[in-house]
Structure formats: C-alpha cells, structure tokens
C-alpha positions in Angstrom: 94.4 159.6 217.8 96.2 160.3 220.9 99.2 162.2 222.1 101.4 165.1 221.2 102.9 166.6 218.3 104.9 169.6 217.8 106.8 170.7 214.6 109.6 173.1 215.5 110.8 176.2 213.4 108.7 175.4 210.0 107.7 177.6 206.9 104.5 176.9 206.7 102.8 177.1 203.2 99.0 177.5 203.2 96.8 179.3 200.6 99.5 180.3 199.4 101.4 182.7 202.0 104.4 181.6 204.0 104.9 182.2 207.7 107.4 181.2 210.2 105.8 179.4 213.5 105.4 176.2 215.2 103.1 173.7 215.2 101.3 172.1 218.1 99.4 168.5 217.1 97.3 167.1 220.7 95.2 163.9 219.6 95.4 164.2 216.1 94.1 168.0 215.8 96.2 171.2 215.4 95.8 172.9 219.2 98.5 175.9 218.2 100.3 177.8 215.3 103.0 180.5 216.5 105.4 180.3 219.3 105.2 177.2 220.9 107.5 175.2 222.6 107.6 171.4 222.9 106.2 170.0 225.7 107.5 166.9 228.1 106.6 163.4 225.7 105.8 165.4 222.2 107.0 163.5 219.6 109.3 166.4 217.8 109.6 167.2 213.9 112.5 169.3 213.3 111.7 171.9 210.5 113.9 174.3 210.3 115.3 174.6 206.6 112.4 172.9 205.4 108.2 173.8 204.8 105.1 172.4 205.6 102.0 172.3 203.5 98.8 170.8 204.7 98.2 166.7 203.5 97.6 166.5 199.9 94.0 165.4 198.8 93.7 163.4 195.6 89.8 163.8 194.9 89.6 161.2 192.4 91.4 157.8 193.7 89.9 154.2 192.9 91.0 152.0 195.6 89.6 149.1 193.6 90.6 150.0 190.2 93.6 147.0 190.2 93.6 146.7 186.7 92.6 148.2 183.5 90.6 145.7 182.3 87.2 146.6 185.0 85.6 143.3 183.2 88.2 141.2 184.7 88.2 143.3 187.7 84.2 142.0 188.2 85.7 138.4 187.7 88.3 138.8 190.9 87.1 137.8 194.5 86.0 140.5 196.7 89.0 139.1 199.3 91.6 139.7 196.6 90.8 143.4 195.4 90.3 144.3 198.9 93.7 143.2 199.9 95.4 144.6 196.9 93.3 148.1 197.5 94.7 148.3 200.8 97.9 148.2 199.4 97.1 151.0 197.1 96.2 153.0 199.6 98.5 152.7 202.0 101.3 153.5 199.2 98.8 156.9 198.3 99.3 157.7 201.9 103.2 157.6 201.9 103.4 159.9 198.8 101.8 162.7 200.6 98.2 161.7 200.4 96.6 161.6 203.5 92.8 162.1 201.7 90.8 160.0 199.1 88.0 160.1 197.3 87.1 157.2 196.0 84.7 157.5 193.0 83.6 154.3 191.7 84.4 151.9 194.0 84.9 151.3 198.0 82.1 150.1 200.7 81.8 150.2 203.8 83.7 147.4 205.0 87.5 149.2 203.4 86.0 152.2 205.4 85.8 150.3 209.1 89.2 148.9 208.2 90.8 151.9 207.9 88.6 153.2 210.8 90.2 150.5 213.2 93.4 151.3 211.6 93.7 147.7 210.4 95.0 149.7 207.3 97.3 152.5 207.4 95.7 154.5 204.6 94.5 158.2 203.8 91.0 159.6 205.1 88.4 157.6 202.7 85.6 159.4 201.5 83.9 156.7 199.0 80.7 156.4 196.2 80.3 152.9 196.1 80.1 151.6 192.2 79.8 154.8 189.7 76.5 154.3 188.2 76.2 153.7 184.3 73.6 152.9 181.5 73.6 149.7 179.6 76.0 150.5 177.1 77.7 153.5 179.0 81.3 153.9 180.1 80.4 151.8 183.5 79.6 148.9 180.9 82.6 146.8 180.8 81.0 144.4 178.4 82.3 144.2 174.6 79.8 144.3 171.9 80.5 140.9 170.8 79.9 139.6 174.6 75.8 138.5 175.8 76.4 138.0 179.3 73.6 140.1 181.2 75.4 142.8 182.9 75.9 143.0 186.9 76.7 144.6 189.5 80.7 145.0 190.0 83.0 146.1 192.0 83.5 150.0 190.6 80.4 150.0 188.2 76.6 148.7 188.0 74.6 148.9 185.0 71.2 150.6 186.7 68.8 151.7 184.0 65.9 153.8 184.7 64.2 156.4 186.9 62.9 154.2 189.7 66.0 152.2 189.4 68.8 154.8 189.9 66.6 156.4 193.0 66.7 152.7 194.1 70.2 152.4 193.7 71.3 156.0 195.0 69.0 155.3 198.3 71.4 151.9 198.6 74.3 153.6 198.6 73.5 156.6 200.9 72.5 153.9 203.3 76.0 152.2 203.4 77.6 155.6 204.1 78.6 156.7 200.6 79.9 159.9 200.8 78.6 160.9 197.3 77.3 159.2 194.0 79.0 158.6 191.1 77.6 158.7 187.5 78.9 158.1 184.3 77.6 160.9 182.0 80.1 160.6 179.0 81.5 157.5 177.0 85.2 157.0 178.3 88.7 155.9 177.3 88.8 152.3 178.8 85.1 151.0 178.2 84.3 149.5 175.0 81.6 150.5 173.0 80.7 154.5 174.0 81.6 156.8 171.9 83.5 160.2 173.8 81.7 162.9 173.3 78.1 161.8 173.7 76.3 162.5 176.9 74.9 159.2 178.9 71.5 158.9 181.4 68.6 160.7 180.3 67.6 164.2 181.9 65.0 162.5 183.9 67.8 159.9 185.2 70.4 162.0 185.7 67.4 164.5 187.6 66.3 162.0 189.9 69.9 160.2 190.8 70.5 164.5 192.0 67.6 165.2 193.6 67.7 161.5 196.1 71.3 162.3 196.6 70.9 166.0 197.9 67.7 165.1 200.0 70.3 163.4 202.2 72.9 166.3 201.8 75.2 164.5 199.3 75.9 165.4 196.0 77.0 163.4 192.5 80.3 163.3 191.0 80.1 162.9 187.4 82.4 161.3 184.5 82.2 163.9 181.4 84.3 165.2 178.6 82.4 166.9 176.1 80.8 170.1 176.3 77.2 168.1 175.5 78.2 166.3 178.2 78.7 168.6 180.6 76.1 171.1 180.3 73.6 167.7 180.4 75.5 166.9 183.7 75.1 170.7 185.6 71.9 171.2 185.1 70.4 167.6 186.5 72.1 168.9 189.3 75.8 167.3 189.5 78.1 169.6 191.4 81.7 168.0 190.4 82.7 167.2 187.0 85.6 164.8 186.6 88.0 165.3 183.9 86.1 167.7 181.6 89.3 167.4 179.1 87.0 168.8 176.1 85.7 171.0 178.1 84.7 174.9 175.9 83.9 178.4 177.0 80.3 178.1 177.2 80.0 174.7 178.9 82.5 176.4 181.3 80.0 179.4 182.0 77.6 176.7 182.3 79.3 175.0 185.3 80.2 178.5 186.8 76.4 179.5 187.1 75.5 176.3 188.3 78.8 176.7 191.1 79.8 173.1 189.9 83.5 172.2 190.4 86.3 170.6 187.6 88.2 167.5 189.0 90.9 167.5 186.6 92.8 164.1 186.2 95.4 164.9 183.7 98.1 162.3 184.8 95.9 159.7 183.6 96.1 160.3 179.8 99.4 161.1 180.3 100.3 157.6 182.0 97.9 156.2 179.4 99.6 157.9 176.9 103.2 156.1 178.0 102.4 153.0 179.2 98.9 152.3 178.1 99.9 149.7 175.8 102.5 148.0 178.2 99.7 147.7 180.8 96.8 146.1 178.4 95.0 149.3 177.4 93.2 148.5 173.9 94.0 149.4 170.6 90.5 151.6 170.5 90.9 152.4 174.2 94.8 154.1 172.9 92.4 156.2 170.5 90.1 157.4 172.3 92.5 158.5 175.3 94.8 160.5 171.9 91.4 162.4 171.7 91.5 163.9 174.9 95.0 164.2 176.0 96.2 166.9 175.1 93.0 169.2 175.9 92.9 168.4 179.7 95.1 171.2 180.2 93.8 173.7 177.9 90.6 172.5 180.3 92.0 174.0 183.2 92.9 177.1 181.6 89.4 177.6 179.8 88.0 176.7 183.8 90.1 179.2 185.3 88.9 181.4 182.7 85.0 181.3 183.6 85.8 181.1 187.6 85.1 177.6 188.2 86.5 176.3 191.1 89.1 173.3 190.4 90.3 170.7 192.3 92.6 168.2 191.6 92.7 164.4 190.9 94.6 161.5 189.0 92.5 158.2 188.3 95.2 155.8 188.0 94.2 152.8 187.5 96.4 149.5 187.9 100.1 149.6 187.8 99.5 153.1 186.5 99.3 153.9 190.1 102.7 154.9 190.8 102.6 158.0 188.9 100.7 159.9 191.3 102.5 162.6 192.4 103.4 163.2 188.7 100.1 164.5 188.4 100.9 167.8 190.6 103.9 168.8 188.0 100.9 168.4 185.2 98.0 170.6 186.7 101.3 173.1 187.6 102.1 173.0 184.3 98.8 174.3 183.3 98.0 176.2 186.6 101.2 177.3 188.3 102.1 175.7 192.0 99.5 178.2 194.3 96.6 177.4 192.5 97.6 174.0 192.6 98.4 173.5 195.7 94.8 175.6 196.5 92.9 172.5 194.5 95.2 169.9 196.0 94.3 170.7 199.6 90.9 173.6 200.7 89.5 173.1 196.9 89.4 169.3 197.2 88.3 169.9 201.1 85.3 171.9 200.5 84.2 169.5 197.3 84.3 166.9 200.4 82.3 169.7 203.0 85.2 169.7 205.3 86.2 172.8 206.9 89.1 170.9 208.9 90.9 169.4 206.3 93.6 171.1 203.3 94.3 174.1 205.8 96.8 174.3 208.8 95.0 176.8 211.5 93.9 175.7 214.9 91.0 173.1 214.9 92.0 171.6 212.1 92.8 167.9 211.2 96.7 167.4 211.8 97.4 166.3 208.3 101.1 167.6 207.0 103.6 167.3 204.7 106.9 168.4 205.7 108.6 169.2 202.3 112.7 170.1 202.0 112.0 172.6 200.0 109.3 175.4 199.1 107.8 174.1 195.9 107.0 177.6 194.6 110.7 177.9 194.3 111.3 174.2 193.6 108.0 173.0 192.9 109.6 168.8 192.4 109.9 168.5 196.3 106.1 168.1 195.5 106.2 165.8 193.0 109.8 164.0 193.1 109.2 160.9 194.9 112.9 161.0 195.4 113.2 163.9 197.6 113.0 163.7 201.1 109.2 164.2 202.8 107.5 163.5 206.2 104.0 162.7 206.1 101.8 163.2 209.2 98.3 162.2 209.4 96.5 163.3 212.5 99.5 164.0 214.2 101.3 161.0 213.7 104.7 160.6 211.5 103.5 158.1 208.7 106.4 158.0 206.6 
C-alpha cells in the first residue's frame, strides 16, 4: 500500500485500555500514535466522539463453504465457488474483518487474487481442504451412497500414515498457512457420531510432526473431551469449537499451551435457520447436542488458563450473522476478553506480531466504532450502526 493516513482525535481501544491520541498510517503501516498532526495529501479520518479498535480477526472463516450441503459443494465448478468466495469475503471485510483464517478450504490461487488486489478482501491466512478419515466429519458421503470418495474443495478423505505426511507436505508446499484435521464427528456430515475422536494417534502424530518441521501447526475440529485430549497430545495447537469441552480436557490443552477457537454463532445460526437453509433432520440433532455448551466451553477454558480466540464458521447463507458472533462469546466472556481473542489472541494463533494491536510498526488495520463497546458493546456487533473499516491504511468501507 501506498500513501498517508492519519486519524484525528480518536479513543483508541487496545488490550483493553483507552487513550486519547492520533494516528499516523504511511504505506499501509502505523508510523505514529500520540500527537500528530495531518500532513499535506493524508487522507483524514475524523474521530473525535468516536473509538478505534484494531481490525477484527475471525480465526475460523471458510471462504468456500457456499453451502451446507459440502457433497454438493464437491459437485460445483472450481470457477463458480471461487467467484462466490470472493464475494464472501469481501462482504467479511466490510463488517469489520480485515483477517481470515480459512480452515478447510482456500489455495493458492484466492490468495494471489487478493494479493493483486483483484479482490477486496481481509488478510487470508488458508489450510487448504481439512483433512478427514473415510467416514469422518470431512466425509460428505451418506451411508447409503458408494461413490469412492475424493478430493474436494474444503475436505479430502486421506487415510493413513504415509498418506496424511503425503498430503500435509502438499499443502505446505502451496503456501498453506496451517493444516486442518477433523478429529471429532460433526453437525453437518452424515454418518460420525459427536463425541468420538477421528485419525488414529499415529495419524494424527505424523500429520503434527510434518507440519511443525516447516514451522506450521494444525488446527483441529473437536468436541468431546475424548476428542480433545486425542487431539493435544499428537501435537495440535488450536482446537476449534471444543463445545463439550470438561475440566480436565481443559487442563489437558493448558499443559500442552493449545488454544480454543470458539465458534458459537454457528449453532446458534444453525439453531434458527438450520432448517430454512437445508440442514438435516440428524444434522438439527446433533448441532441441539452441542449448542448450548459452547459457552459453558469458554467459561470452563477461561477457567484452566487456555488462551481463546475467537471464530464463527458460517457456512452458506448463514454468513451474514457474523458479527452476531461477538455479542455471543461477550455473552460468555464480557467485551475485553473478547475483544483480546478477536484481535492479539487470534494474531498470535496466526504468529503475527503486527496484526490485532495498534502501536507503531504495526499493520494499519482499524475499525473506527461510534461508540466504546465496553459501554455499548452493539457498535461491535450491530451491523446497523455506523463503522469505518481500514485495512492497511486505506478507508474500505
């Protein structure tokens, strides 16, 4: 990015203390926080009555995930879910969003758009298709169906030691920023039950072990305490969702310094519209079985001092319900600690220093809020209310 920023007379919310300063943006980083005056050609963002919190990070996003139904997602050309991810992103990125991770789903080709800014879209961190056994929650095949399954566009079916290795390598070499297993059955895939853990130890070891030869890490789908515990110590550092998460699996991921990635507006939306949107009779059930304990989750987290970020897996339509997930997790976490998982949490999950804070040096991603959300915490969430996005110093929407 080039050029100039400065945003004038701002509250600015970070880590959860307020000051009063300025804000000086030169190609795309912060240069200056304190007194400083616009200079001759800065673009200017008038603050004053209003505060500024650092661009909102949603840790688990599936650019791809344009339907519930990921079978029929498999069936849809590769031009089509492109064209319709782009969309999804670019409407993340005007709600505040200016990071993704993308876990189970994206390549390398949605990344260089983006890159050559043929997209307007948040920063996109992706893991390529979540890996799953035959059978597993990445299986999108029903029990009655014999087609062999492939590779897809958010999932592959990759069984075995010297396969997942195979498949890990593949992805690291097409710039995945981290790998994605299912360890736990799941609400929308057919024929897993919840609660029982997925990949052998010996799968699960070896899918870790490739992945943090080349300094990455895996992201891992799990509910149940079984789950869990399986997950931590192959190695995974972030578990996503975790709904049935107990005390002891919780001291479990606090030893092992693994992170939660709540997602709690997706049973939620589920809940609502699941049935308006195609979600199955059995996939209605098993999402009624975790609902309402992804937010005892976070307090049982909390609890045993694991670190917890924050994320929404909205799949399809259910996309627009986004920012609904922030008045969730503050429901169960209150705004600071929220806003803490929402922005340096979800940054250091991703190893960046420079992103989630506002200090000099790093990234110029903002939201300029009109009110302070720890007083009126919808201007987070109320898509209504009047916000400024910034990503790398330029006014985005």
């Amino acid at each position: 990015m080039s050029g100039a920023l400065t945003i004038t007379d701002a509250a600015i919310l970070d880590d959860g203390r307020v000051s009063a300063a300025s804000i000086r943006v030169v190609d795309g980083r912060i240069e200056a926080v304190g007194a400083v005056d616009p200079q001759d050609g800065d673009t200017v963002v008038d603050a004053h009555g209003r505060t500024v919190i650092p661009g909102l990070i949603d840790a688990h996003f599936h650019a791809y995930g344009i339907g519930l139904d990921a079978f029929g997602i498999d069936q849809t050309p590769m031009s089509y879910v492109a064209l319709a991810a782009g969309q999804r992103l670019r409407r993340a990125l005007g709600r505040g969003f200016t990071t993704v991770r993308d876990v189970a789903g994206g390549d390398i080709g949605l990344a260089r758009a983006i890159e050559a800014g043929l997209i307007a879209a948040p920063r996109y961190f992706y893991s390529g298709a979540a890996l799953s056994q035959t059978g597993g929650h990445g299986d999108p095949r029903p029990a009655d169906v014999g087609s062999c399954a492939l590779s897809g566009h958010i999932t592959e079916v990759v069984d075995g030691v010297d396969a997942v290795r195979t498949a890990v390598r593949d992805r690291l070499r097409t710039g995945a920023h981290c790998i994605k297993v299912m360890a736990s059955g799941g609400v929308v895939s057919p024929t897993d039950p919840i609660r029982l853990p997925q990949y052998s130890e010996q799968e699960l070891e070896a899918i870790c072990t490739e992945a943090a030869r080349r300094h990455s890490y895996v992201a891992a789908h799990a509910y149940s305490p079984e789950s869990i515990v399986h997950a931590v110590r192959a190695g995974v550092r972030t578990i996503e969702h975790g709904n049935l998460l107990d005390a002891a699996a919780a001291q479990e991921m606090a030893t092992h310094g693994a992170f939660l990635v709540p997602t709690l507006v997706a049973y939620d939306a589920m809940n609502r519209r699941g049935a308006a949107v195609g979600l199955s009779e059995d996939g209605q059930e098993k999402n009624r079985q975790v609902f309402h304990a992804g937010q005892e989750a976070i307090t049982t987290a909390r609890a045993a001092g694991v670190a917890i970020g924050f994320g929404t897996d909205l799949m399809g339509d259910l996309e627009d319900d986004q920012l609904l997930g922030l008045r969730l997790q503050i429901e169960a976490d209150g705004v600071d600690n929220v806003l803490r998982s929402a922005t340096r949490v979800n940054a250091d999950i991703l190893g960046r220093e420079d992103l989630g804070r506002i200090a000099p040096g790093a990234v110029a991603d903002m939201i300029v809020l009109d009110a302070d959300p720890r007083t009126d915490a919808a201007a987070l969430w109320d898509e209504s209310r009047t916000r400024t996005v910034i990503r790398a110093g330029t006014v985005v929407g």
